[in-house]
C-alpha angles and dihedrals in degrees: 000000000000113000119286111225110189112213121209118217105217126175096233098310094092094108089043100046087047099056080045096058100040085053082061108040128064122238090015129134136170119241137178120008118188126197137222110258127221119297100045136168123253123293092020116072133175119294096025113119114268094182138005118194109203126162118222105207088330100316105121112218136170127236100203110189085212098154136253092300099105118015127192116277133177096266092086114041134157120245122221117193105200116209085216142346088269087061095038095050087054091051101047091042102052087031093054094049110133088359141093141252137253135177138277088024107309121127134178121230135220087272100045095263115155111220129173111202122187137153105246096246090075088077100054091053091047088058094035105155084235103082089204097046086054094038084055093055094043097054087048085052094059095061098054137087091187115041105237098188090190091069095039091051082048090049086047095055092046089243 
């Protein structure tokens, strides 16, 4: 199956958002940016950036400046498995910046971006064999904006 390269529809923030997100990431960069040429439709005008190609830890992605017709909602979101609570905090505090909170996890960023971040131990208590020790978490879960997986793990264990 050939790559699949999600592009972001922004309203004249793409190049922005992308020097955002490679701050955040490891291993990320931005590439190519291509501008609007003359003639162009209201509000773009010529010289403003079109596209911005930028890579997050390896991951390519686009940054299209399409216009206000379709923001960002919580239908599409990016998933980010933490290998522990030290990795997800950095990720919920640089990625809600400007943003907002949500629940379970899932934050909002400054653009709009929906983004889970957990620390992939959420998941195996979720799915615990023990259908009360992952009812249990996941009812911890519920409560909570940022996963603390400390306090799920307690709930779990019925402490």
């Amino acid at each position: 199956m050939p790559q699949q390269i999600p592009c972001l529809w922004f309203d004249g923030q793409a190049e922005e958002a992308a020097q955002h997100y490679t701050s955040i990431f490891p291993n990320s960069s931005i590439g190519d940016v291509t501008r609007y040429g003359p003639n162009m439709p209201p509000p773009m005008k010529e010289g403003d950036v079109m596209t911005v190609e930028f890579r997050l830890d390896g991951q390519p992605y686009t940054g299209l400046n399409g216009g206000p017709q379709f923001p960002f909602s919580e239908a599409i979101s990016f998933q980010i498995p933490c290998k522990d609570q030290e990795e997800a905090d950095h990720y919920w505090y640089r990625l809600l910046e400007g943003g907002e909170e949500s629940q379970c996890g899932w934050l909002k960023d400054k653009f709009g971006v929906s983004w889970q971040i957990n620390p992939t131990e959420l998941m195996d208590l979720l799915n615990d064999p023990d259908p009360q020790r992952a009812q249990r978490a996941t009812q911890a879960m519920l409560q909570m904006r940022r996963i603390d997986i400390a306090e799920i793990r307690r709930a779990a264990d019925g402490a």
